[in-house]
N, C-alpha and C positions, 0 to 999 in steps of 0.2 A: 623782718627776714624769716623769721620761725614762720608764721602766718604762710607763708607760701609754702611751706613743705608741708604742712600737717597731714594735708590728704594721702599722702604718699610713705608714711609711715613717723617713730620714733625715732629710728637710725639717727640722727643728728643730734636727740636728746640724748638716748640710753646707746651704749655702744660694750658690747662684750668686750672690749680693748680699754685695757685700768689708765690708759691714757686718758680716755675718755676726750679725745681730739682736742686734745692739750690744756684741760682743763684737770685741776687736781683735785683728788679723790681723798678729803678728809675723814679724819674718826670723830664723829660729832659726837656731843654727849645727846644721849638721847631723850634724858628728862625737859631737853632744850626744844625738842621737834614737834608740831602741834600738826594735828589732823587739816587737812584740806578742808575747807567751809564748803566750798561748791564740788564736793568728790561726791559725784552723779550716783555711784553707787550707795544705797541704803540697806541692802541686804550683804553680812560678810562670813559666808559657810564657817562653821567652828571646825569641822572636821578635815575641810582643806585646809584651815590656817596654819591645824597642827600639822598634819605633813606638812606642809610648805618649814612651818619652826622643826618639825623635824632633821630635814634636808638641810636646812641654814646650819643647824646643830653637827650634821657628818660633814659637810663640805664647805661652811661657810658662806661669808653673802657675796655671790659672785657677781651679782650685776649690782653697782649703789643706788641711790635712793636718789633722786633729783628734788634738792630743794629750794627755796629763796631767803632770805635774810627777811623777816620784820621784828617789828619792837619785843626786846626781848626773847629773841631765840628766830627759830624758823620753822616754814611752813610745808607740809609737802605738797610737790607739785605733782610727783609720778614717781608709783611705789608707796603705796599707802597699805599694800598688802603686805609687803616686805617689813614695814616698821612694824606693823598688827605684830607679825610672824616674831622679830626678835624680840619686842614688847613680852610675849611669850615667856622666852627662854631666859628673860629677867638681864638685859645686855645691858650694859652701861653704855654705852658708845654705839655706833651705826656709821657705816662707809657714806659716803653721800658728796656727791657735787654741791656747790651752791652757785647760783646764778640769780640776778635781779630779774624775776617776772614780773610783768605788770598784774594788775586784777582783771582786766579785759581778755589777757591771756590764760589765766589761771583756771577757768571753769574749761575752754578749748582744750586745753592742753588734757587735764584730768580726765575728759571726756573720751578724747583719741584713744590714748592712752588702756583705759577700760576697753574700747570697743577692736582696740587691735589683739590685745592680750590676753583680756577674759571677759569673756560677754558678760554684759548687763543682761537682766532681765529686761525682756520688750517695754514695760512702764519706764522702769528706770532708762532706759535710752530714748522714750518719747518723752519723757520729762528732762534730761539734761538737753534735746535738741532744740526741746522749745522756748526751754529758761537762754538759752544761746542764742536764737535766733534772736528772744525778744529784748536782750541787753545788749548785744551786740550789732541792734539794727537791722539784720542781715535776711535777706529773701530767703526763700525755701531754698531756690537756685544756687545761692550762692552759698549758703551752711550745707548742702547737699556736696557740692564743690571742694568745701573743704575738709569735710570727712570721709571723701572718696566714695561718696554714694553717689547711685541713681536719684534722680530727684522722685521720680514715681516712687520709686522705696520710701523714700522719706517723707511724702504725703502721708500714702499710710499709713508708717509709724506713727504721724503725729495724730491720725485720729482715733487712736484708742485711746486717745485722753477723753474722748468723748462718749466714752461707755460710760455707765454710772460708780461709782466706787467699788462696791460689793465686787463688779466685774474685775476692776484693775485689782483690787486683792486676789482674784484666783489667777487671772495671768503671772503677777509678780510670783504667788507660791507657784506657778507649773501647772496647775492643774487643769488650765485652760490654755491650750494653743493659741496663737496667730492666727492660723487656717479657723476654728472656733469665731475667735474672735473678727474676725472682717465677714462672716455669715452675720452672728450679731450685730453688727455694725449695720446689716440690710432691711434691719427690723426696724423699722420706725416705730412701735409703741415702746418703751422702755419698761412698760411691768412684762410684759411677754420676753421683752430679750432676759430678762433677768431671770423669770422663771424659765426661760430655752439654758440658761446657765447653770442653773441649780442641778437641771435634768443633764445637762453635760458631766456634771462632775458625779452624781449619783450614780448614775446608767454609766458611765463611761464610753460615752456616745460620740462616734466618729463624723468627721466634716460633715462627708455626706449625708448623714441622717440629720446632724445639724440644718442643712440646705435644704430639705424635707421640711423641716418642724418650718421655716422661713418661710417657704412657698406657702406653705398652707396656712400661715398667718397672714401672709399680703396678697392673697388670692381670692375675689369675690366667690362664694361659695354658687355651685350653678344650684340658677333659681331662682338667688337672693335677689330680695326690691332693691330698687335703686335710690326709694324714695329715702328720707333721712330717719332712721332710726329714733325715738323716744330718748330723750338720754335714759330714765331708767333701764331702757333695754342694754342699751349702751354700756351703761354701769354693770351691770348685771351679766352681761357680756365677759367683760374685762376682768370682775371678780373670778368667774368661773375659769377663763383662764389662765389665770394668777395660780387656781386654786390644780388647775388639773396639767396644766403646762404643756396646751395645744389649744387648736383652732376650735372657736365653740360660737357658734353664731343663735340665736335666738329668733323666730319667727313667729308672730300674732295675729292670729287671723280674725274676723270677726267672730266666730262661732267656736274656733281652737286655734291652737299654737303647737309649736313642735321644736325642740333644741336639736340643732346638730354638731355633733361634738367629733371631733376627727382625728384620725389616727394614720402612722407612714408605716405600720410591719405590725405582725400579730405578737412580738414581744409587746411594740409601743399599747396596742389595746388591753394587754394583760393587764400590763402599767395603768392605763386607764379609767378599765375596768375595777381595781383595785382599789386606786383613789376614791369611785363611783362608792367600794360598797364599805368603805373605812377601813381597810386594811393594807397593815402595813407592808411593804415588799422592802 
């Protein structure tokens, strides 16, 4: 029965009304109440917790905590912020429903949950939709379905699992967009997405200079042979731009050669230029 309302909000679980749709609102002990195991979020702001225990502290906990009963105590289902928060202010006790979840329920629920009330970070919700898809059997179609998304949305999200790590750390900290991240996602070499990434967070460089540095990574430079490149060229290639994080293609001719190294704005060539002659910017 839950399973069908998920998409369409909590209401049914959490309710402003201490009736809580006839369900009674206990003073648990709270030494009793254990952390969510599948609580999707992995990042929990210190500085929100404490307002939030601040506000518990003048007004009390006005919405309770949704839990389940297991061996020896209980588990939370929704409001894992809320317990942090009184955790805090050293409570003995915590308001809280108890209801039998399943485990097939319990990572769903936690999930909505987060993504109605306080966003996840973009990792963190391509990681809890994937872990759900893939234990709960369930198509893109139909986990898209039940968190009230767009399924196109949801493709997406799930392919920033497919950036390298280093990336999904600066996503999760902030310091890399979405809009960033699906440019990178266009780059098929992975040492250049990664150096396009470095230089996103250094430079504080916008989409479209991101879509810039892209073009000119998956664009045959005019000119260039078609024949297949030497891999030392190749390698020597890829080091350079690893090292200078932009398009740098190498050309050998029988008698000379010549590097061309390329640039999208007369900042990006200072930048460049800089790298060229060993100093730092």
């Amino acid at each position: 029965m839950a399973e069908k309302r998920l998409g369409r909000g909590l209401d049914f679980l959490i309710s402003e009304d201490s009736s809580f749709n006839g369900d009674e609102v206990l003073e648990v002990d709270i030494k009793e109440v254990r952390a969510n195991p599948r609580q999707p979020r992995t990042r929990f702001d210190d500085q929100t917790l404490r307002e939030l225990a601040d506000s518990i502290k003048e007004q009390g906990l006005l919405q309770p905590i949704l839990l389940r009963p297991v061996s020896n105590g209980y588990e939370v289902v929704a409001g894992e912020r809320r317990l942090r928060a009184c955790q805090l202010l050293g409570l003995d006790t915590v308001r809280a429903i108890v209801r039998t979840i399943s485990d097939s329920q319990l990572l769903e629920l936690a999930l909505v949950e987060n993504l109605q009330r306080q966003d996840l970070n973009p990792i963190e919700k391509a990681t809890a939709c994937k872990r759900l898809i893939d234990e709960s059997g369930l198509t893109q179609a139909d986990a898209a379905k039940r968190l009230g998304k767009d399924r196109s949305t949801l493709a997406n999200l799930l392919r920033l699992l497919e950036l390298p790590t280093e990336i999904q750390e600066l996503i999760s900290a902030g310091a890399i967009l979405t809009g960033h991240a699906k440019v990178l996602l266009s780059m098929p070499d992975p040492k250049v997405r990664i150096a396009a990434a470095k230089r996103i967070v250094l430079e504080d460089l916008s989409v479209r200079a991101v879509e810039n540095i892209a073009r000119l990574a998956t664009t045959p430079s005019p000119g260039s042979s078609v024949a297949k490149k030497p891999a030392t060229l190749t390698d020597l290639e890829e080091r350079l731009q690893l090292r200078l994080g932009t398009r740098v293609s190498i050309h050998e001719g029988k008698r000379r050669g010549f590097i061309r190294i390329e640039f999208t704005s007369p900042k990006d060539f200072e930048r460049v230029f800089a790298q060229l002659m060993g100093e730092s910017r």
